[in-house]
C-alpha positions as protocol buffer text, in pm:
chain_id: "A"
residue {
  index: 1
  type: UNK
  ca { x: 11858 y: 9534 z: 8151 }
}
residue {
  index: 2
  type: UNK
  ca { x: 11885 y: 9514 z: 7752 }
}
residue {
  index: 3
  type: UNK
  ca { x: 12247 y: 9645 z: 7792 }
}
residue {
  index: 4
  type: UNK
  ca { x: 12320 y: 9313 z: 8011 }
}
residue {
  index: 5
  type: UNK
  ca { x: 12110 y: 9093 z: 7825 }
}
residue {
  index: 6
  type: UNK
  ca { x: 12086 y: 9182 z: 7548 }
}
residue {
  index: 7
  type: UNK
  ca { x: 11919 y: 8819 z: 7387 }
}
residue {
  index: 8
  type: UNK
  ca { x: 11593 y: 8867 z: 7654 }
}
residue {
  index: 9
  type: UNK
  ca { x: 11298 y: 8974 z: 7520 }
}
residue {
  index: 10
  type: UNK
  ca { x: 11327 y: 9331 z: 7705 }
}
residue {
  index: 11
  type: UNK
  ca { x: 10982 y: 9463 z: 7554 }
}
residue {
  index: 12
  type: UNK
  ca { x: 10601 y: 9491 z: 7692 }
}
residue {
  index: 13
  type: UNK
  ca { x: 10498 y: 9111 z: 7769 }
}
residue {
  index: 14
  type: UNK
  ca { x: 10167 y: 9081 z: 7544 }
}
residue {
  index: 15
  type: UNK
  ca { x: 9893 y: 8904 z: 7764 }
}
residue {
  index: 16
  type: UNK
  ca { x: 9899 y: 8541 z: 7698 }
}
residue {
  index: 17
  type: UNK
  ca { x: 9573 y: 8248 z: 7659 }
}
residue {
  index: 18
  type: UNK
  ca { x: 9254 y: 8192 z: 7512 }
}
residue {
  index: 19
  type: UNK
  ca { x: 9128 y: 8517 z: 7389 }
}
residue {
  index: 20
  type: UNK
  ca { x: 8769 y: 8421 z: 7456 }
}
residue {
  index: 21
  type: UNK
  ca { x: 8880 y: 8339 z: 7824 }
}
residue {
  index: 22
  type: UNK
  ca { x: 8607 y: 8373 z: 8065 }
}
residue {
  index: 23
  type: UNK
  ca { x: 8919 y: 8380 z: 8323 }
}
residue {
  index: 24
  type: UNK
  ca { x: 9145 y: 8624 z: 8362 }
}
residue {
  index: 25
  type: UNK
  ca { x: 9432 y: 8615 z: 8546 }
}
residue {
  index: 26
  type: UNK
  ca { x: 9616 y: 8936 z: 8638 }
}
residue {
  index: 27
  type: UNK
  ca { x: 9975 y: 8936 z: 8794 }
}
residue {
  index: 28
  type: UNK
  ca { x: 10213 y: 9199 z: 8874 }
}
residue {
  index: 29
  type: UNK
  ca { x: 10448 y: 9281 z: 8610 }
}
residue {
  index: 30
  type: UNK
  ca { x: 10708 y: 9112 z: 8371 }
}
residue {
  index: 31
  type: UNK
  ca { x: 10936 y: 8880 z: 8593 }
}
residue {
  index: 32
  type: UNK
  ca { x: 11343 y: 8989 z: 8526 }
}
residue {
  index: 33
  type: UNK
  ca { x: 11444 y: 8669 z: 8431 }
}
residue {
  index: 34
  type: UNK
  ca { x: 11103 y: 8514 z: 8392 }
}
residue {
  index: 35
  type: UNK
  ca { x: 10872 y: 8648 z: 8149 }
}
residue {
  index: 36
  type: UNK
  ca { x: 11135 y: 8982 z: 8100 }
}
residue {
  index: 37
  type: UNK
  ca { x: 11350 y: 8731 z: 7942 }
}
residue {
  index: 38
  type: UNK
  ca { x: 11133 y: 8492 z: 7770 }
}
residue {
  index: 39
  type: UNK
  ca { x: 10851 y: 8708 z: 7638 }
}
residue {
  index: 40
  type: UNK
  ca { x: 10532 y: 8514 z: 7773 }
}
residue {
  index: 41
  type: UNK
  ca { x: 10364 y: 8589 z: 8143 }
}
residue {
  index: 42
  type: UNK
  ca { x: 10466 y: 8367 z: 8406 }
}
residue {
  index: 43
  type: UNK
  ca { x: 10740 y: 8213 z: 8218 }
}
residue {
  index: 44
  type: UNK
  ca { x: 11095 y: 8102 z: 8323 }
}
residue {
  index: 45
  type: UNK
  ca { x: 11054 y: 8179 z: 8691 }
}
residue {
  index: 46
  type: UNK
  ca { x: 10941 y: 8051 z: 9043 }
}
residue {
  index: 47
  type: UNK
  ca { x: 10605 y: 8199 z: 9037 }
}
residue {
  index: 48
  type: UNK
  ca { x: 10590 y: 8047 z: 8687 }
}
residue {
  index: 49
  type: UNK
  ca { x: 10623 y: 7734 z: 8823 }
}
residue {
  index: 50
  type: UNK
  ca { x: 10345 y: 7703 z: 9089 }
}
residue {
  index: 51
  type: UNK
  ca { x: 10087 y: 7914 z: 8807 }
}
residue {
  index: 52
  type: UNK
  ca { x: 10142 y: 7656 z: 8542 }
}
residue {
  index: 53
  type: UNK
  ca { x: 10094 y: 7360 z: 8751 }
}
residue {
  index: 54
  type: UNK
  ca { x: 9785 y: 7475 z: 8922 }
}
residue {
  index: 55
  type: UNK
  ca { x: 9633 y: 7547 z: 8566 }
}
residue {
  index: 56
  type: UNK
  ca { x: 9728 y: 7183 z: 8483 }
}
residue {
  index: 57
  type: UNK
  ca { x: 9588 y: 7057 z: 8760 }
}
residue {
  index: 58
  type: UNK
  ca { x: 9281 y: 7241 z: 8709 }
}
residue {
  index: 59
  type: UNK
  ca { x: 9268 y: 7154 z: 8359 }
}
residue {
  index: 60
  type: UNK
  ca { x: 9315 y: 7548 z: 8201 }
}
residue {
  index: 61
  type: UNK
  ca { x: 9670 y: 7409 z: 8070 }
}
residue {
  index: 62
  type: UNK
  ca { x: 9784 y: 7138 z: 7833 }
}
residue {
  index: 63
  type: UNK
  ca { x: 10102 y: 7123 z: 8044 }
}
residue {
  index: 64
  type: UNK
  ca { x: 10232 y: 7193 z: 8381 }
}
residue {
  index: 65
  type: UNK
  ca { x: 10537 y: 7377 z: 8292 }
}
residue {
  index: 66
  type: UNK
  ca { x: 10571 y: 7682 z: 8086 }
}
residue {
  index: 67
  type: UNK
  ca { x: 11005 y: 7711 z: 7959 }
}
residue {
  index: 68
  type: UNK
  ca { x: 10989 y: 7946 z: 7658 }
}
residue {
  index: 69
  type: UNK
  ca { x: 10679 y: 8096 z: 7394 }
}
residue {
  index: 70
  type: UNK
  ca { x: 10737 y: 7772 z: 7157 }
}
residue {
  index: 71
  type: UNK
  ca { x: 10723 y: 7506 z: 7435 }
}
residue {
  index: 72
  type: UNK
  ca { x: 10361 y: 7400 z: 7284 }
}
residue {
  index: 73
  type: UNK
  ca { x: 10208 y: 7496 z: 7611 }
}
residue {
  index: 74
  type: UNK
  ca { x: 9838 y: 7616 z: 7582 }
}
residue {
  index: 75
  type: UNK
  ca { x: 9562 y: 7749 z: 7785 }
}
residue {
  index: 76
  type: UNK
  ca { x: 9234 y: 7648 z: 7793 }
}
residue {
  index: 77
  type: UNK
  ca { x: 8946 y: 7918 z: 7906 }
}
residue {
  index: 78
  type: UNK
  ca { x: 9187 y: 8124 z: 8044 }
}
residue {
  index: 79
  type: UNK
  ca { x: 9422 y: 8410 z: 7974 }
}
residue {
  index: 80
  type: UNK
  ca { x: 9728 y: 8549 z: 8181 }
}
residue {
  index: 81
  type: UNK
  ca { x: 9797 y: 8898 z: 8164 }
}
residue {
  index: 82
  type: UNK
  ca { x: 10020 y: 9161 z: 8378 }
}
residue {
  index: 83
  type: UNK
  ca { x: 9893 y: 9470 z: 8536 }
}
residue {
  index: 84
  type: UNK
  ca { x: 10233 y: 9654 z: 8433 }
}
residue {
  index: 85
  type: UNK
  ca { x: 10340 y: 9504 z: 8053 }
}
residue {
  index: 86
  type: UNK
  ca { x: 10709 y: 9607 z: 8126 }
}
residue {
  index: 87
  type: UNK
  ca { x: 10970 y: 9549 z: 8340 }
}
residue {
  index: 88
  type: UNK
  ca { x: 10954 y: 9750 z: 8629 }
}
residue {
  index: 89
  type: UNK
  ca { x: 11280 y: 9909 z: 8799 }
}
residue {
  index: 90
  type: UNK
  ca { x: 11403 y: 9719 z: 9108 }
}
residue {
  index: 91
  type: UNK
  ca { x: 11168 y: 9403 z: 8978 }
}
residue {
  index: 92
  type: UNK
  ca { x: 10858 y: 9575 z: 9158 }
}
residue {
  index: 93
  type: UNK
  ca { x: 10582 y: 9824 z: 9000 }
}
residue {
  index: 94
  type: UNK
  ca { x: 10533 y: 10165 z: 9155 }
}
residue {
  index: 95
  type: UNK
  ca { x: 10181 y: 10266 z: 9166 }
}
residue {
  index: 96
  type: UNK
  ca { x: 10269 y: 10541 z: 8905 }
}
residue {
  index: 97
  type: UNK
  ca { x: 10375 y: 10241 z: 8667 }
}
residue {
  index: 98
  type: UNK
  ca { x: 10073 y: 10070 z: 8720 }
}
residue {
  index: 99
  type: UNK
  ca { x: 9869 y: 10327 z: 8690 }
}
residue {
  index: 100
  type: UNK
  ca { x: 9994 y: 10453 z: 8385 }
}
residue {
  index: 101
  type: UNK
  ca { x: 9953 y: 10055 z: 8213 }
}
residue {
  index: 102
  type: UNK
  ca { x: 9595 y: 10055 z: 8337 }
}
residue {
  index: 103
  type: UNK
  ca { x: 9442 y: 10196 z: 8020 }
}
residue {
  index: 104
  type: UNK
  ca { x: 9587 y: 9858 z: 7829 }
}
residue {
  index: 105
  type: UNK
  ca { x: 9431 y: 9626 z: 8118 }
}
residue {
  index: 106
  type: UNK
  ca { x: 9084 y: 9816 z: 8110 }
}
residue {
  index: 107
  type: UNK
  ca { x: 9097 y: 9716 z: 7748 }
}
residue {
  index: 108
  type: UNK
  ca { x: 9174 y: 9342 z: 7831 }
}
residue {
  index: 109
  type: UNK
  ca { x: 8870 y: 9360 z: 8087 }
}
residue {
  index: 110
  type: UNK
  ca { x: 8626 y: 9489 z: 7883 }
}
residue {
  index: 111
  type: UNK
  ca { x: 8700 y: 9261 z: 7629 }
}
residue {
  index: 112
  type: UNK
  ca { x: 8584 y: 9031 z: 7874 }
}
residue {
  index: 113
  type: UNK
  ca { x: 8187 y: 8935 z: 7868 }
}
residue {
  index: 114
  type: UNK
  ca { x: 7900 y: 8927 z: 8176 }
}
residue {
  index: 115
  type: UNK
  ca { x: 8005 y: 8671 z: 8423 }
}
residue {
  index: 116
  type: UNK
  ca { x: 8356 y: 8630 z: 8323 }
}
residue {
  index: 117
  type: UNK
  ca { x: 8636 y: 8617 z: 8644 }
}
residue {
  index: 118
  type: UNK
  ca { x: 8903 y: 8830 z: 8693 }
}
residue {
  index: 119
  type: UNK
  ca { x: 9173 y: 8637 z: 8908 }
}
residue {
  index: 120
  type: UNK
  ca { x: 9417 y: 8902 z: 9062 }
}
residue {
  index: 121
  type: UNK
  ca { x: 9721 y: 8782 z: 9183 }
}
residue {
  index: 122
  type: UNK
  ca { x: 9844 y: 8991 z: 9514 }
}
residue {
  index: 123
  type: UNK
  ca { x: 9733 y: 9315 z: 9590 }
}
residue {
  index: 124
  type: UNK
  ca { x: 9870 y: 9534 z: 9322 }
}
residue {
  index: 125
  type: UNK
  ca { x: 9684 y: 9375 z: 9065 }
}
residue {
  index: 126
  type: UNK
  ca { x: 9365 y: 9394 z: 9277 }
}
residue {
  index: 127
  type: UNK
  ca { x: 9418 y: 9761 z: 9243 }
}
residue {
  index: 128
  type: UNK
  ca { x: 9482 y: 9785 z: 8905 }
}
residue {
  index: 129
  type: UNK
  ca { x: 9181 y: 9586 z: 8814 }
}
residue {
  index: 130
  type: UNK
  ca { x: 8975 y: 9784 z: 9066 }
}
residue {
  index: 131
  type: UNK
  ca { x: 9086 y: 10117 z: 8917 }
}
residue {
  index: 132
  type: UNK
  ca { x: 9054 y: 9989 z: 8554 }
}
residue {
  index: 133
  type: UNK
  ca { x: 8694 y: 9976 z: 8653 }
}
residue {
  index: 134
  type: UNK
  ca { x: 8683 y: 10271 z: 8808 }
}
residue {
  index: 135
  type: UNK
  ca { x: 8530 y: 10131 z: 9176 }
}
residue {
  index: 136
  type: UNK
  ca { x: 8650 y: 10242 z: 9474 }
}
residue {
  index: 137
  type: UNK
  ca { x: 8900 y: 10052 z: 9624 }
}
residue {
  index: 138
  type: UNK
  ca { x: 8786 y: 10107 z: 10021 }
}
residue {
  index: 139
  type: UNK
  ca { x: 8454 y: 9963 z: 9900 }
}
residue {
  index: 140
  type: UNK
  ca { x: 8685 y: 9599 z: 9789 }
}
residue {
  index: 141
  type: UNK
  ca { x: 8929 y: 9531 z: 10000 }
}
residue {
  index: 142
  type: UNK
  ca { x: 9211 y: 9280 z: 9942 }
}
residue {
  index: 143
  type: UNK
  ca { x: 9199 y: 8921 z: 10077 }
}
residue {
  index: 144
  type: UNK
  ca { x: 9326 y: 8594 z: 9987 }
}
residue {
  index: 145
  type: UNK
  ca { x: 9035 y: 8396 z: 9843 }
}
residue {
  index: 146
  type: UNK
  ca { x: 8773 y: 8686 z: 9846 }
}
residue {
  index: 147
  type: UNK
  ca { x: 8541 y: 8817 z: 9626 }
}
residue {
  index: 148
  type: UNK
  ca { x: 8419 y: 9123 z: 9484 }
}
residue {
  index: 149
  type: UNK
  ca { x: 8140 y: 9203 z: 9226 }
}
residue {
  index: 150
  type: UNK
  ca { x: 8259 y: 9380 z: 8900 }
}
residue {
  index: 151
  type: UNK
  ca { x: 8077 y: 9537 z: 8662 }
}
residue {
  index: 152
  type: UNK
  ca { x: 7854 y: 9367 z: 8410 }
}
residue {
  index: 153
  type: UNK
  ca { x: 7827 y: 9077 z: 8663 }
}
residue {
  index: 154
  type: UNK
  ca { x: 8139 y: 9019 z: 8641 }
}
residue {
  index: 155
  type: UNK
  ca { x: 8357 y: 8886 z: 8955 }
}
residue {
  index: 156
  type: UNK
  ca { x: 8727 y: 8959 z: 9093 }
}
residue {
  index: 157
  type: UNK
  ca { x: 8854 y: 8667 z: 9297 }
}
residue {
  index: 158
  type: UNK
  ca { x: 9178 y: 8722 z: 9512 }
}
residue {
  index: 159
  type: UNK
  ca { x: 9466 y: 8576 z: 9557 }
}
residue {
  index: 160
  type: UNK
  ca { x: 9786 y: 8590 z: 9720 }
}
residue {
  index: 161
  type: UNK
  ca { x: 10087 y: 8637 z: 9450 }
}
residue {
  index: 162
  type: UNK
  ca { x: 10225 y: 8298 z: 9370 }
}
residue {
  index: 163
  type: UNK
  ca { x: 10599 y: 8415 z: 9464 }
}
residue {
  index: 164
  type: UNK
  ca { x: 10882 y: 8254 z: 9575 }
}
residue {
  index: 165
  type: UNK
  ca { x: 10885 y: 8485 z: 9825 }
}
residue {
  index: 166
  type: UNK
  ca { x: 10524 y: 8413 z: 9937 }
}
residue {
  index: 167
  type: UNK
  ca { x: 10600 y: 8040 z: 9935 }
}
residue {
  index: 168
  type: UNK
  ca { x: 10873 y: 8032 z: 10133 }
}
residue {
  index: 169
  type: UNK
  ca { x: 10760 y: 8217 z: 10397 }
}
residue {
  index: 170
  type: UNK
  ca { x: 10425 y: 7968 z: 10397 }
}
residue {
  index: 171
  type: UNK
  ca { x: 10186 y: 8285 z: 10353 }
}
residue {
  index: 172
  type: UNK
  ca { x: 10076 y: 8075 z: 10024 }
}
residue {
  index: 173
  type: UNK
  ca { x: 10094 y: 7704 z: 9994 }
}
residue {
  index: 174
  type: UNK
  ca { x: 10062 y: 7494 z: 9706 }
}
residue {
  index: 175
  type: UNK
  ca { x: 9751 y: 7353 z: 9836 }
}
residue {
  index: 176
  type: UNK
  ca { x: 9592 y: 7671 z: 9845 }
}
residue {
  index: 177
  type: UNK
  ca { x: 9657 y: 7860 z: 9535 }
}
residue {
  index: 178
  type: UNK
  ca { x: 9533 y: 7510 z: 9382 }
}
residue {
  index: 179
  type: UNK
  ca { x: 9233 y: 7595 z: 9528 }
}
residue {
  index: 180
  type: UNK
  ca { x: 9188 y: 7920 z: 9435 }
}
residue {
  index: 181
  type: UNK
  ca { x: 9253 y: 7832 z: 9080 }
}
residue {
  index: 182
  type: UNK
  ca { x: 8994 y: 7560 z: 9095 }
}
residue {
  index: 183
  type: UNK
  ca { x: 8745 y: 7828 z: 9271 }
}
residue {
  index: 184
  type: UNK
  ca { x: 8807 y: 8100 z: 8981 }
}
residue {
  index: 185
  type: UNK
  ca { x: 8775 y: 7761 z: 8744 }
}
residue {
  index: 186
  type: UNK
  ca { x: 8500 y: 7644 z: 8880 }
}
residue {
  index: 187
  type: UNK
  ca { x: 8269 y: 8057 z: 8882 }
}
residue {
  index: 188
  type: UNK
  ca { x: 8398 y: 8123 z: 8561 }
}
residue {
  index: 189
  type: UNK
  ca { x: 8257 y: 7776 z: 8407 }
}
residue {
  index: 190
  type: UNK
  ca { x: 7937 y: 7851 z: 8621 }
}
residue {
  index: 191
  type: UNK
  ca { x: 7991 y: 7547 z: 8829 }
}
C-alpha cells in the first residue's frame, strides 16, 4: 500500500480522543483509504461518517464530520481506538493480527478507571477486548446492543460495526447505532 500511495499515512493509527475518556470505543482496524490514509481512527471513510455524526449527535464531538487530523474536530469523554493499529491485508484483521495488537489495547483498557465503557464495534473487537481482559469469550457472547461486565466494574457494550457494508444491507441503521452511542453515553456519564 505505501508503494501505491505513497503520501497516506501507512503507519500504526495512534488511538484518538480524550485521554481521560470514560468511553472507549474500539473498532476493527485502520480503514485503507480511511484512517490508513489519513492517520486518525474513523477518518476519511463510510464508517467514518455514521461514527462522527452519532458522537455529534450525542454530544462526544465538536463536529459531525471527521476529513483529516487538523480538521479541528474534538472529542469530548470519549476516545476511539482500533483493535489492530495497522492496516490489515485484504482490509480485514485475521485473528493472528489481532491477537498479536492486543497487548497495546490491554494497555488502552487499563488505562481506563472503575465504571468506564468499552464500546466495541462488531465482533472482532468484542474479542479483542474480551481477550485483553483475559475472560472467556463463551461466557460474553456477541450481540448488538448487549452488555457484559468487565473487570473493575467496568462494562463492554456491543455494537454492530458501523460499515458501509452493514448499512446497506439494513443490519445497522442510523437510528440505531445513534442509540447505542447515546446508551454507552449515557452508562459511562452514570446517567
Amino acid at each position: 500500500m505505501r508503494a501505491r500511495y505513497p503520501a497516506y499515512h501507512n503507519a500504526p493509527v495512534a488511538p484518538f480522543g480524550d485521554p481521560d475518556a470514560r468511553l472507549l470505543i474500539v473498532g476493527l482496524a485502520p480503514g485503507a483509504h480511511g484512517a490508513n490514509r489519513t492517520g486518525r481512527p474513523f477518518t476519511g471513510d463510510a464508517a467514518g461518517e455514521l461514527l462522527y455524526r452519532a458522537l455529534h449527535a450525542a454530544g462526544l464531538a465538536t463536529r459531525p464530520v471527521s476529513t483529516s487530523v487538523d480538521d479541528g474536530l474534538g472529542l469530548l469523554g470519549c476516545r476511539i481506538s482500533n483493535a489492530v493499529k495497522c492496516l490489515p491485508p485484504a482490509n480485514k484483521p485475521t485473528t493472528r493480527e489481532v491477537d498479536r495488537c492486543n497487548g497495546l489495547l490491554a494497555l488502552e483498557l487499563g488505562e481506563l478507571g472503575p465504571g468506564a465503557v468499552v464500546l466495541a464495534l462488531g465482533g472482532i473487537a468484542h474479542r479483542a477486548v474480551l481477550v485483553a481482559f483475559g475472560l472467556r469469550l463463551s461466557a460474553h457472547r456477541f450481540g448488538h446492543d448487549e452488555l457484559h461486565a468487565l473487570p473493575n466494574g467496568r462494562i463492554l457494550l456491543d455494537s454492530y460495526h458501523c460499515s458501509r457494508y452493514n448499512t446497506q444491507t439494513g443490519r445497522l441503521t442510523e437510528e440505531m447505532f445513534i442509540a447505542v452511542i447515546a446508551r454507552a453515553k449515557a452508562l459511562a456519564c452514570g446517567d
